[in-house]
FIRO-647333 format. One record per atom (N, C-alpha, C): residue number from 1; x, y, z; residue in three letters. Coordinates in Angstrom, 1 decimal, decimal comma. Example, Ala and Ser with C-alpha at 12.3 -4.5 7.8 and 13.67 -1.06 7.14 Angstrom:
2
SITE num     c1     c2     c3 residuo
SITE   1   13,2   -5,7    7,8     ALA
SITE   1   12,3   -4,5    7,8     ALA
SITE   1   13,2   -3,3    7,8     ALA
SITE   2   12,8   -2,2    7,1     SER
SITE   2   13,7   -1,1    7,1     SER
SITE   2   12,9    0,0    7,9     SER
//
This chain:
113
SITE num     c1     c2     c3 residuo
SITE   1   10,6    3,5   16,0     UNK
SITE   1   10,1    4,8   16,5     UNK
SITE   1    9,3    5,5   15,4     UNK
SITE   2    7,9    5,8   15,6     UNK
SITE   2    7,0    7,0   14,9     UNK
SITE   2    7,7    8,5   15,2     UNK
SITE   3    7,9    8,9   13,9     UNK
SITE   3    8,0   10,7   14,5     UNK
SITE   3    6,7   11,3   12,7     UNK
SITE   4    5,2   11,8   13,8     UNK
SITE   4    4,7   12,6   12,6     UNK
SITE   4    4,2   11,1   12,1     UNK
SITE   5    4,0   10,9   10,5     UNK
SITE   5    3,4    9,9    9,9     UNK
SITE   5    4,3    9,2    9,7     UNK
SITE   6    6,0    9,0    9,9     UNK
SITE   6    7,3    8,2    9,7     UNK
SITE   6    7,6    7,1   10,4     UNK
SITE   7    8,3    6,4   10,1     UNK
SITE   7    9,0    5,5   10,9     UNK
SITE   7   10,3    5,4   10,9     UNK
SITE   8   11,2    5,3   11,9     UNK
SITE   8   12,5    5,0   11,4     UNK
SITE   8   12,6    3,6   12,5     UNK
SITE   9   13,3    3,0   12,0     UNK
SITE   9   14,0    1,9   12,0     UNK
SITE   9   14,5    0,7   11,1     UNK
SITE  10   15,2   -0,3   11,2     UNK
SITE  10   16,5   -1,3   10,9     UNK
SITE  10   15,5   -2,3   10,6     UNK
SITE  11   15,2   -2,4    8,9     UNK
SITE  11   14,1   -3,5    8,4     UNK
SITE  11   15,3   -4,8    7,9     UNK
SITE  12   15,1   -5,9    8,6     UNK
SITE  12   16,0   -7,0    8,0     UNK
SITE  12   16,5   -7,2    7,0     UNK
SITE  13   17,6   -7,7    6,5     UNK
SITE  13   17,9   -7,8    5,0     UNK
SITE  13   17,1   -8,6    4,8     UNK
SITE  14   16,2   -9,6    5,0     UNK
SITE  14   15,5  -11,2    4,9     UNK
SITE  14   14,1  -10,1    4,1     UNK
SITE  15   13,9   -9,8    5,3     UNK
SITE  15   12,0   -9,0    5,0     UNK
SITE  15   12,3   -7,6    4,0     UNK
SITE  16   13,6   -7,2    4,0     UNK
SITE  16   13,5   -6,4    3,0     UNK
SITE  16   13,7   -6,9    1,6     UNK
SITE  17   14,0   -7,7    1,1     UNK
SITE  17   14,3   -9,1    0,3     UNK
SITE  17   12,8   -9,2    0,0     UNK
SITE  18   12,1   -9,8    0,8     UNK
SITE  18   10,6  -10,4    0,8     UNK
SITE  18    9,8   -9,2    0,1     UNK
SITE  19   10,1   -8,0    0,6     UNK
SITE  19    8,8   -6,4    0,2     UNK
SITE  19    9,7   -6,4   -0,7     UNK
SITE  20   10,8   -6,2   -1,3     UNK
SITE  20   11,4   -6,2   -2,9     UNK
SITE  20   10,6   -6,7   -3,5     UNK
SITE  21   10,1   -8,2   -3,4     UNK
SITE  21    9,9   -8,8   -4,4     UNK
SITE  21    8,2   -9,0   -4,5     UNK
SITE  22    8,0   -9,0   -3,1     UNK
SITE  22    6,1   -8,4   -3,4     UNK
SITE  22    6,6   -7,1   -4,2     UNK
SITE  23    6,9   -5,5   -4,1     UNK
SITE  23    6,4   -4,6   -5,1     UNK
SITE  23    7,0   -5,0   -6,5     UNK
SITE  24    7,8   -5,8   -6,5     UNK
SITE  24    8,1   -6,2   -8,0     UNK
SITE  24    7,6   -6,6   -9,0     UNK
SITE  25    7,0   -7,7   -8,5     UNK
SITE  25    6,1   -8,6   -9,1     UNK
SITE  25    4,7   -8,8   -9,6     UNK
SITE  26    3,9   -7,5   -9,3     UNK
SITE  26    2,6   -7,0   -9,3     UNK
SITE  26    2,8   -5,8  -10,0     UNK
SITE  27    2,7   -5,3  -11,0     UNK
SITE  27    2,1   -3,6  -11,3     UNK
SITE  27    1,9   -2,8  -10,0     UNK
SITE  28    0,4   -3,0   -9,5     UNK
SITE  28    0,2   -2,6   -8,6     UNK
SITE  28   -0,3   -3,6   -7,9     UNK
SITE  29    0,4   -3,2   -5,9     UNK
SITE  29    0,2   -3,5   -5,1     UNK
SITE  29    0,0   -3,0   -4,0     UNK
SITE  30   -1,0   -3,4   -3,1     UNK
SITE  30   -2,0   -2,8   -1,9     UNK
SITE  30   -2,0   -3,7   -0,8     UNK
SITE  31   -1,1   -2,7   -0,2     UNK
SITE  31   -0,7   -3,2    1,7     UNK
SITE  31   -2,0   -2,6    2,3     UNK
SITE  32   -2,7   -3,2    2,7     UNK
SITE  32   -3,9   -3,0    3,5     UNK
SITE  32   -4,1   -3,4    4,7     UNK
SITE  33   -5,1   -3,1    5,5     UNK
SITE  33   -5,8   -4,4    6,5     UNK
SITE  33   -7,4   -4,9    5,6     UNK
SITE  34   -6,9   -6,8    6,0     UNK
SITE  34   -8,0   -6,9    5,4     UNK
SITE  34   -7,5   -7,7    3,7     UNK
SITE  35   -9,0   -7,8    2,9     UNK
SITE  35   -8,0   -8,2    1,6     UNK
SITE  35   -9,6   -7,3    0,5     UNK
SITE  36   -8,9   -7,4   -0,7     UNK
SITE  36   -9,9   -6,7   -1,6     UNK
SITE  36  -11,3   -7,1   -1,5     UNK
SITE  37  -11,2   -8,3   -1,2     UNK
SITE  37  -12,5   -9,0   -1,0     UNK
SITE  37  -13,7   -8,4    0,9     UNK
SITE  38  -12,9   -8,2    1,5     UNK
SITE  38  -13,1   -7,8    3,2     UNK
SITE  38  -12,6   -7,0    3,5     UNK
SITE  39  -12,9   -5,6    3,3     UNK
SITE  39  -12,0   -4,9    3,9     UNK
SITE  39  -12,2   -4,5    5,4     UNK
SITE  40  -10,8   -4,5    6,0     UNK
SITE  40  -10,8   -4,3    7,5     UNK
SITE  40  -11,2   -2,9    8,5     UNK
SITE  41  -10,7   -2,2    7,7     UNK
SITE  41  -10,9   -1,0    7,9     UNK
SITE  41  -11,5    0,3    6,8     UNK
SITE  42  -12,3    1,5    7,2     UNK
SITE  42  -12,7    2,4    6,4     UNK
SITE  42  -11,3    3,2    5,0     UNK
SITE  43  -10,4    3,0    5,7     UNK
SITE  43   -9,6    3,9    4,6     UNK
SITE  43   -9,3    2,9    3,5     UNK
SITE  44   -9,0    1,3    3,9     UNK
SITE  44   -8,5    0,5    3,2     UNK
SITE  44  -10,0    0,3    2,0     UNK
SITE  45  -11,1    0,4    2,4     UNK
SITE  45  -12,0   -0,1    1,6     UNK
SITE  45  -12,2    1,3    1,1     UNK
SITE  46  -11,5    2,3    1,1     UNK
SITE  46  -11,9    3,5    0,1     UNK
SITE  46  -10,9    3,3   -1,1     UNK
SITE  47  -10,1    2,8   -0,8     UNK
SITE  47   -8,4    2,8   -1,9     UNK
SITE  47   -9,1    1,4   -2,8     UNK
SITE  48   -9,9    0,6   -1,8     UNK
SITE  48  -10,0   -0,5   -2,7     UNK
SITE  48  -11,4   -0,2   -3,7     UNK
SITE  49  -12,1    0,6   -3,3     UNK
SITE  49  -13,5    1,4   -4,1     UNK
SITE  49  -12,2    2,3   -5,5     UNK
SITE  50  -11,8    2,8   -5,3     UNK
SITE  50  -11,2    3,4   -5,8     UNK
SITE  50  -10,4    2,8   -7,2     UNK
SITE  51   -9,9    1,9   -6,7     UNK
SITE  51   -9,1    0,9   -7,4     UNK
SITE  51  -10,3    0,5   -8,5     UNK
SITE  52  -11,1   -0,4   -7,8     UNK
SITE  52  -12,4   -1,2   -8,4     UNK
SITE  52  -12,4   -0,4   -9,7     UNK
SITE  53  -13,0    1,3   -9,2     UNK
SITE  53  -13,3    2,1   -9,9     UNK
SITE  53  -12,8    2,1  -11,6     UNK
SITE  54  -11,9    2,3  -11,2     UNK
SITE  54  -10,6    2,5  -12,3     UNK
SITE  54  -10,4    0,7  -13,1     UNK
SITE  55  -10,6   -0,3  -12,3     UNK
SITE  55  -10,6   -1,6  -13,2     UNK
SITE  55   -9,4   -1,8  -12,9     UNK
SITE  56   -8,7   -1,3  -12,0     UNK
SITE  56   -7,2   -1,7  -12,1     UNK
SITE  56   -7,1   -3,1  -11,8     UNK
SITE  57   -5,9   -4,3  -12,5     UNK
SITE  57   -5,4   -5,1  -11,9     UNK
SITE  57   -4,9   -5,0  -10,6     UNK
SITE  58   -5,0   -5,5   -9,2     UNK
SITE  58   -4,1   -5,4   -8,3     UNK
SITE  58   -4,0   -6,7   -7,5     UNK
SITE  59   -2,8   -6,4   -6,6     UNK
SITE  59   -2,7   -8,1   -5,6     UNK
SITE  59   -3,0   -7,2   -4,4     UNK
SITE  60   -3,4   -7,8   -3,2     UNK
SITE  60   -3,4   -7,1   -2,2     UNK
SITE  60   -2,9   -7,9   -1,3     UNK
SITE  61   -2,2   -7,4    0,5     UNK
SITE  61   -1,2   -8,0    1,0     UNK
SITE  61   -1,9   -7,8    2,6     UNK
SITE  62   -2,8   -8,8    3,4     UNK
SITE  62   -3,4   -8,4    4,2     UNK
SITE  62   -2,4   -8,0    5,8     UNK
SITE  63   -2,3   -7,2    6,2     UNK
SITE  63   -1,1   -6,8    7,2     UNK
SITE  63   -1,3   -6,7    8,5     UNK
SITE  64   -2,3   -7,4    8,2     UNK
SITE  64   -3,5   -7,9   10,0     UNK
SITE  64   -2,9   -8,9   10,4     UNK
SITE  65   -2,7   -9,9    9,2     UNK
SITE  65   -2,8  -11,2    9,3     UNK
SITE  65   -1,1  -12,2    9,1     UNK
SITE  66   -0,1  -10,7    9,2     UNK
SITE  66    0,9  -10,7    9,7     UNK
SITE  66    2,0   -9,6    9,9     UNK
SITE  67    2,2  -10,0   10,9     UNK
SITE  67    3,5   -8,9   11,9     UNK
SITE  67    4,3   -8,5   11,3     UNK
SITE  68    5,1   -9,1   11,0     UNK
SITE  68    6,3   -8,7   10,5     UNK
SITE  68    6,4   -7,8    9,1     UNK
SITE  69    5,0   -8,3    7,9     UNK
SITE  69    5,0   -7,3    7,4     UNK
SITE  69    4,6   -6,2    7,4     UNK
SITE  70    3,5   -6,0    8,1     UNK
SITE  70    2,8   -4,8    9,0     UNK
SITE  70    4,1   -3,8    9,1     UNK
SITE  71    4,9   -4,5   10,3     UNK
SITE  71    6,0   -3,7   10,9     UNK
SITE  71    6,8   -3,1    9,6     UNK
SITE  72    7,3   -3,7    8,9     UNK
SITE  72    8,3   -4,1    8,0     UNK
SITE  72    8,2   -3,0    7,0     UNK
SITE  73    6,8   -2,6    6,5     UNK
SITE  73    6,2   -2,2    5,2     UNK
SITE  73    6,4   -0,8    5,9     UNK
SITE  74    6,1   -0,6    7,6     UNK
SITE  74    6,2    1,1    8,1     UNK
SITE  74    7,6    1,5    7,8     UNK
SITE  75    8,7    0,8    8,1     UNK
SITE  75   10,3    1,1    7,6     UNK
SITE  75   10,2    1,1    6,6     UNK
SITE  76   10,2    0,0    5,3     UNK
SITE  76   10,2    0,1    4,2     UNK
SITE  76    9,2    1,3    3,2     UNK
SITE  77    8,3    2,0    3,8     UNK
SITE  77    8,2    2,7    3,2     UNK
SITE  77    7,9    4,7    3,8     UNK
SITE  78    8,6    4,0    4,9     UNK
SITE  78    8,7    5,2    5,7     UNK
SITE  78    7,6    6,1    6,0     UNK
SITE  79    6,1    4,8    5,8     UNK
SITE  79    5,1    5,6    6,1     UNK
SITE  79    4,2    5,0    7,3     UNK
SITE  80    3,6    5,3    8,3     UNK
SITE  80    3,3    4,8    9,0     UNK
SITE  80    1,9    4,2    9,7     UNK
SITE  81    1,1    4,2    8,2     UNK
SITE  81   -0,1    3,6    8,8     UNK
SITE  81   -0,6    3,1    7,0     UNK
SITE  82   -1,7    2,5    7,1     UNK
SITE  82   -2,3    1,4    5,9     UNK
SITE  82   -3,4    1,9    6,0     UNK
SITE  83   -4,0    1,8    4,5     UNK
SITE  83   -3,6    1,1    3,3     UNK
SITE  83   -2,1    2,0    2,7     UNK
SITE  84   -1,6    0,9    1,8     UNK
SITE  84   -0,3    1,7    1,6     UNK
SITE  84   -0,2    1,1   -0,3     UNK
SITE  85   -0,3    1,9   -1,2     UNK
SITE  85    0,0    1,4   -2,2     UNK
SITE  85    1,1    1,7   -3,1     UNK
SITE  86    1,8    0,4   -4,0     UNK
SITE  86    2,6    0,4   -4,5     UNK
SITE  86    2,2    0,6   -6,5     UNK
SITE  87    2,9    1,7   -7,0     UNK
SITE  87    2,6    0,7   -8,8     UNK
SITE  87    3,9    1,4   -9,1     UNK
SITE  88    4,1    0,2  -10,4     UNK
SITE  88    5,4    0,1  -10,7     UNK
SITE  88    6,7   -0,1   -9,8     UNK
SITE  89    6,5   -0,8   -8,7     UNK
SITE  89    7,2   -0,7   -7,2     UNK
SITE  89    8,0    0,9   -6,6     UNK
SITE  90    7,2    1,7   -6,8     UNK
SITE  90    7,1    2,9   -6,4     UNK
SITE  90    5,7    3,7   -5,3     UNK
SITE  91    5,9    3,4   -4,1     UNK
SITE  91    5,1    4,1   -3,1     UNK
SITE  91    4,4    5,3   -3,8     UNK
SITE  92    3,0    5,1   -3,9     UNK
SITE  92    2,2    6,1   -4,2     UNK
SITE  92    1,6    6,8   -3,3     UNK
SITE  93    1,1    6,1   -1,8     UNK
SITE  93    0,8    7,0   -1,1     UNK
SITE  93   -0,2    6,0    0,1     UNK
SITE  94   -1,1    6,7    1,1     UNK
SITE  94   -1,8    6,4    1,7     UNK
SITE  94   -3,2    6,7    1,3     UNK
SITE  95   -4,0    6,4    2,2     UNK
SITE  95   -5,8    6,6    1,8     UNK
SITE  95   -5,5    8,0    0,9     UNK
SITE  96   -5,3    9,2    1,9     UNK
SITE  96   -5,6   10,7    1,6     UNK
SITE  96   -4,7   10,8    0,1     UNK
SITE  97   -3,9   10,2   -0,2     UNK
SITE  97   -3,5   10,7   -1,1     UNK
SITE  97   -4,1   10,1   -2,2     UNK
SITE  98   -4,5    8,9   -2,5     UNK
SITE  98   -4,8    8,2   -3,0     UNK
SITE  98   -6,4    9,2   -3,5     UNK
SITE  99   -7,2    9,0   -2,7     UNK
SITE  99   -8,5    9,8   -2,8     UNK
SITE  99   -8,3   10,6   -3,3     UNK
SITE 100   -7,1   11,6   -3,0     UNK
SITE 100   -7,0   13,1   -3,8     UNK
SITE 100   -6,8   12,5   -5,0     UNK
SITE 101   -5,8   12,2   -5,5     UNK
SITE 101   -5,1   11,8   -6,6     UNK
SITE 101   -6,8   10,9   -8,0     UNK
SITE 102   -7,3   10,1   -6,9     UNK
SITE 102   -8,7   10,1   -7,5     UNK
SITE 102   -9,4   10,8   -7,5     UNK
SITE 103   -9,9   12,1   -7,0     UNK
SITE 103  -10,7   12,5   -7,6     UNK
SITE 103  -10,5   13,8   -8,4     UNK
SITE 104   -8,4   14,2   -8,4     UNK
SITE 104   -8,3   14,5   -9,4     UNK
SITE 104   -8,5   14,1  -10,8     UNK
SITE 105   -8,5   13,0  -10,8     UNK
SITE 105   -7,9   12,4  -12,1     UNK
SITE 105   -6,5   11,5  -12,4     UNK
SITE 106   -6,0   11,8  -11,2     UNK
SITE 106   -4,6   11,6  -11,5     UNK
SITE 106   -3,9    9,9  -11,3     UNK
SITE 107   -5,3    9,7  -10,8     UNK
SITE 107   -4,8    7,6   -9,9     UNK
SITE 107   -4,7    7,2  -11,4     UNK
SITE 108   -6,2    7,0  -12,2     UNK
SITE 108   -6,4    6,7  -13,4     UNK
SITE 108   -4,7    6,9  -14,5     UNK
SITE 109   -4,4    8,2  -14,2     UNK
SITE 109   -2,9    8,1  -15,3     UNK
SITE 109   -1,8    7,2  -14,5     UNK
SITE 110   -1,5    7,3  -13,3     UNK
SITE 110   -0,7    6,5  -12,8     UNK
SITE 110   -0,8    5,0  -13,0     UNK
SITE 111   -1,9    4,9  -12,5     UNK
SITE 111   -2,7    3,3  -13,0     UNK
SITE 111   -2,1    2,7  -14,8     UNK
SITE 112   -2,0    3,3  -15,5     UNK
SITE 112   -1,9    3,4  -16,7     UNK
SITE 112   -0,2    3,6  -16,8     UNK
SITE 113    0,3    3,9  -16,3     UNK
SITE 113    2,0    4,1  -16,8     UNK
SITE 113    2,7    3,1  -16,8     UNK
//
C-alpha cells in the first residue's frame, strides 16, 4: 500500500537479503529506470548528470527490467518512486533531493565520506 511518497508492506527475507547486499557492496548505488548508460526516464537521467558531474564511482540497478526489485526497493526503503540512491548503504534520497543536495553543494561531500 502507498500512503503520500511511502510504502508499507512485508519485503521477503530472500529480496531483503539480495538489497542488503547490492547497498553493501558498491559505495554508491543507483536504483533507477533505465541504466547510467540509457536513461529511462527524466529524473533518473538528472541524478545520473549529477553523479557524472561530481566523477562519482557508481553501479546502477535497472528496476524496469525487474519486478521484484522495483517492488522490493519501495518497502526497503520506504520510498516510493525512482531514481533512488544509496552511499555508504544509507538511502540518500530521490531526484528532488538529490538535485537540491547538488546544487547545494552538499552531494559532492556526501560522495566523499
Amino acid at each position: 500500500m502507498q500512503i503520500g511518497n511511502q510504502v508499507e508492506g512485508q519485503l521477503p527475507e530472500e529480496l531483503k537479503k539480495k538489497i542488503d547486499e547490492i547497498v553493501s557492496k558498491d559505495k554508491v548505488v543507483l536504483f533507477m529506470k533505465g541504466d547510467r548508460f540509457m536513461p529511462q526516464c527524466g529524473f533518473s537521467d538528472a541524478v545520473v548528470k549529477a553523479l557524472n558531474f561530481h566523477s562519482a564511482e557508481y553501479v546502477t540497478y535497472d528496476v524496469l527490467t525487474n519486478p521484484d526489485l522495483r517492488m522490493g526497493m519501495k518497502i526497503y526503503s520506504e520510498w516510493a518512486t525512482f531514481p533512488q540512491l544509496y552511499v555508504n548503504k544509507d538511502f540518500v534520497g530521490g531526484c528532488d533531493i538529490i538535485m537540491e543536495m547538488h546544487e547545494q553543494g552538499e552531494l559532492a561531500k556526501a560522495l566523499t565520506k
